[in-house]
Phi, psi and omega in degrees: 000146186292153171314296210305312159305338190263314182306300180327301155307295199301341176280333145320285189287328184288352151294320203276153185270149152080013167285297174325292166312349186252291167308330165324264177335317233251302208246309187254349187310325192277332234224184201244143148331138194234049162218186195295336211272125174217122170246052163338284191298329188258358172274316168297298175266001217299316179310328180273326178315303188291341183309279176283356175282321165282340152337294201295290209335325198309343193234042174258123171295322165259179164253132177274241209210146195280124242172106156260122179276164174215138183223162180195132157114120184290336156319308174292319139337277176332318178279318193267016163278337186273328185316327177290328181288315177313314176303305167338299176302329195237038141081043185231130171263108194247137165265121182237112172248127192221157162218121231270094188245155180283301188221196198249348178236051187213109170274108195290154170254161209296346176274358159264325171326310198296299175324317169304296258251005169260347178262291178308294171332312184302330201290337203270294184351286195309349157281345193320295227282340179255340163207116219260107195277118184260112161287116154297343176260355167229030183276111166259077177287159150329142167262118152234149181322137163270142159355146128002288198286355172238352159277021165255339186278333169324297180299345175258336169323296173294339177284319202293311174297310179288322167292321169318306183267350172280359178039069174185152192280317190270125196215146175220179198290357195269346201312130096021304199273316182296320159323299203279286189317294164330321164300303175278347172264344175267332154318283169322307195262345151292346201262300225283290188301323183277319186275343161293290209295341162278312186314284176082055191283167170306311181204138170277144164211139186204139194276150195008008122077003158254290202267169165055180170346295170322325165282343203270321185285313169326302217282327159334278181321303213277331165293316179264044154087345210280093161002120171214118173280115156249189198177158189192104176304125156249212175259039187274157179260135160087349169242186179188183179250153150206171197204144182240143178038053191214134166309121158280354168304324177251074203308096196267143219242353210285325169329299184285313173281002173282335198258011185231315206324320202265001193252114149333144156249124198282169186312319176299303193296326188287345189270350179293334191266331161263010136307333186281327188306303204265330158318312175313310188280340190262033174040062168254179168238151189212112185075274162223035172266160173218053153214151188265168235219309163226150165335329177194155166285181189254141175315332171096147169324314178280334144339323184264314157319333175278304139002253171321351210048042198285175166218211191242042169299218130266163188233146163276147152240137192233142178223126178275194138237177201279123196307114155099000177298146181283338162304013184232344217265118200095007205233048161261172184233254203264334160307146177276337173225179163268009172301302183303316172285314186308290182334290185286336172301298186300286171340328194267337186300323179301349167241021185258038208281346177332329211236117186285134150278070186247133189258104174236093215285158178291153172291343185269009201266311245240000134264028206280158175254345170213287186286210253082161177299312185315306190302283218314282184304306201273357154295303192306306199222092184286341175209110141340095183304178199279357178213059147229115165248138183250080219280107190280179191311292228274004178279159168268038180291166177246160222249317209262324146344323191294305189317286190332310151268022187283154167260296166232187164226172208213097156248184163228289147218026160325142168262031171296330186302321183288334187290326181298310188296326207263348171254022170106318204306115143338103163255114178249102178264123179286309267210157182246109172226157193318321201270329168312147194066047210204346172104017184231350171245194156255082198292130173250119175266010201201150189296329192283336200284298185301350163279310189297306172332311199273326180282007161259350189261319181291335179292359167174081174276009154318301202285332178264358157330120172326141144265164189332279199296342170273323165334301180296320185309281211317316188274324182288314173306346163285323135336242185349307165275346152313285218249357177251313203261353143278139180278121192290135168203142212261347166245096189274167196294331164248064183271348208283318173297331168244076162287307184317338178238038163207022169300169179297325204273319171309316180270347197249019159283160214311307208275332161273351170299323189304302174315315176234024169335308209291299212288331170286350196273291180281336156326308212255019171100333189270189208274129175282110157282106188267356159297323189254016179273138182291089193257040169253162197224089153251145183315173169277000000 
């Protein structure tokens, strides 16, 4: 049967009560599910899993704290049964409320919804007793309205969404992607709001707490008053972000640097942190991050000077971020987008020629699906005088090159700005990102503050070079958020190829429950010594 026909039926039948289910039983129960949502790894291993999980439990000294996890999306399923089976396990009575979407912008019809969400329930079943899986998509609560205050956190959620997947800033209520989002965050959070408000559990946990469900379940919890833990993977193996009552995408830093600003960083760290820098710069991977940071190593600076043509003007470097990242999202300070800051940034340069420009759309750009920073400049400026230059995702500059002669920089919140602050460089951050405010850049709260900023640092930007001690600042908060603030934790979203050395039973001996103890600790709500976090990354 044609595609357009097999949706068409399934849209139909996904009306009728009881097909999907019915075809379960009848077709599917032997046979693999024939859509994207697939729970390989957890179909597979879940039973030996729940298996040791109840071991330990049997030798939990207390009963621990009532806990809801929440999940969407079957990778995140997937991540998140074991962080539920590990709570479990340490004596917690865990709620895993999920919701079985293949993906986050595709309206599916409901008669394969029914069907994943009759598969996830089966994957689940050898776990019942220890994590008790609520479906959201078939939860029959009470309608009750939501609040003011939480159909306006829907609607920022869904702009939050629609830029993430349209990767663009500007958005309106008719957008198709903004709709289809609204639909499904007003859903949710109607589901959310009636079972939250009975349940009352002690603490929420939820994964990055801005976009898709996952904002829509913070901002629930966080309205009814309810503890709430998000957590979040960068690329570290084996670690994580978390956070209490906080989005952890915009990873505020302020807890940990309050309990690190006064400690030296000693000759191992400090030689640990230019070690990582420059694995980053020759294009490596190093210790347990498992991504390379650029493209080629870098050339050294006169090369790329020859390139440009450059002279001996002073040169800006402004580094972009990737248009819709969820690290930008929401993080203007006095700009209306970062577009809006590139624009009116490039427009004031047009009366600078004293002065080189160069413009470094991010390298992650270059999976961009439409709009781009590039579309940005050739909107601002279609043809570029001889000393604004723009280096695009896919060249083969290397970044640190940029760095290398730059006189000052221009961010919004990419973390080149700390890379820049840590070689001397005079930094102006527009974006409200973790390293702002910290005693090394420079924070503009206003287009005016940020014009006088820039245009007093181009009157001499030598002079305005760091001295020693913000430099020295730069790099121990630059220590610190690499290696102190993920937090060592043990199912990272690609922990499943070395499962054998993360089993339940593996992370909860003796000598890695002390590892990651903090992070479970802080998972379930209570206060993090961030004095006591381990940061050496040794394999399991």
């Amino acid at each position: 049967m044609p595609t357009g026909k097999k949706d068409a039926l399934k849209r139909v039948l996904g009306e009728i009560p009881l097909t999907a289910e019915l075809y379960w039983l009848v077709r599917q129960q032997k046979n693999p599910i024939h859509t994207r949502f697939a729970l390989h790894h957890l179909q597979e291993k879940l039973p030996e899993m729940a298996e040791e999980a109840r071991k330990i439990r049997q030798k939990a000294e207390h009963t621990g704290k009532k806990i809801f996890l929440f999940a969407t999306l079957h990778y995140w399923i997937e991540q998140g049964v074991p962080t539920a089976l590990g709570l479990a396990a340490e004596g917690n009575d865990v709620t895993l409320g999920y919701l079985p979407y293949s993906d986050w912008f595709t309206d599916q019809p409901k008669f394969d919804l029914r069907r994943q969400n009759i598969y996830t329930r089966k994957v689940l079943q050898p776990a019942a007793d220890l994590i008790k899986p609520v479906s959201f998509l078939t939860l029959r609560a009470p309608y009750t309205p939501l609040p003011p205050a939480l159909q306006t956190a829907v609607k920022e959620v869904s702009a939050y969404d629609t830029q993430y997947t349209l990767q663009i800033e500007e958005i309106t209520e008719d957008n198709p992607t903004y709709r289809f989002r609204l639909k499904r965050n007003t859903d949710a959070a109607q589901a959310l709001y009636s079972y939250l408000r009975v349940s009352k559990p002690d603490v929420v946990i939820v994964p990055n707490g801005t976009i898709l469900e996952f904002g829509i379940a913070y901002r629930v919890a966080r309205f009814l008053k309810i503890p709430t833990s998000t957590y979040e993977f960068s690329d570290q193996k084996d670690a994580f972000w978390v956070g209490q009552n906080v989005e952890i995408m915009r990873q505020d830093t302020t807890l940990m640097w309050q309990a690190k600003h006064d400690e030296p960083l000693t000759d191992t760290q400090y030689k640990r942190i230019k070690d990582m820098f420059e694995a980053r710069r020759t294009a490596r991977t190093t210790e347990n991050f498992t991504r390379q940071w650029q493209n080629q190593p870098a050339q050294g600076s006169q090369s790329v000077r020859e390139e440009l043509k450059l002279d001996s003007r002073p040169i800006v470097l402004l580094a972009t971020n990737v248009l819709g990242d969820s690290l930008t999202l929401g993080r203007q300070v006095f700009s209306k987008t970062m577009a809006d800051w590139v624009s009116r940034t490039i427009l004031y340069f047009i009366g600078r020629p004293d002065v080189q420009l160069i413009i470094r759309i991010h390298p992650g750009e270059i999976l961009t699906r439409k709009y781009s920073m590039m579309d940005v400049v050739r909107q601002t400026l279609p043809e570029l005088p001889e000393y604004i230059h723009v280096i695009q995702p896919g060249e083969n500059v290397n970044t640190y090159d940029l760095v290398e002669m730059a006189d000052v920089g221009l961010v919004y919140t990419t973390t080149v700005g700390l890379e820049m602050a840590l070689n001397g460089i005079p930094v102006v951050v527009a974006g409200q990102t973790h390293y702002r405010g910290r005693g090394f850049t420079y924070d503009p709260a206003s287009w005016v503050d940020y014009f006088k900023i820039l245009g007093r640092i181009l009157e001499n930007p030598k002079s305005f070079r760091l001295e020693k001690s913000k430099i020295d600042l730069a790099w121990k908060y630059a220590y610190h958020f690499f290696y102190t603030f993920p937090v060592p934790f043990p199912w990272h979203m690609k922990f499943w190829p070395e499962y054998e050395t993360h089993r339940i039973s593996q992370v909860m001996n003796p000598a890695n429950r002390k590892r990651f103890e903090p992070a479970f600790k802080y998972l379930t709500g209570e206060t993090l010594d961030w004095t006591a976090i381990n940061n050496h990354r040794r394999p399991l």
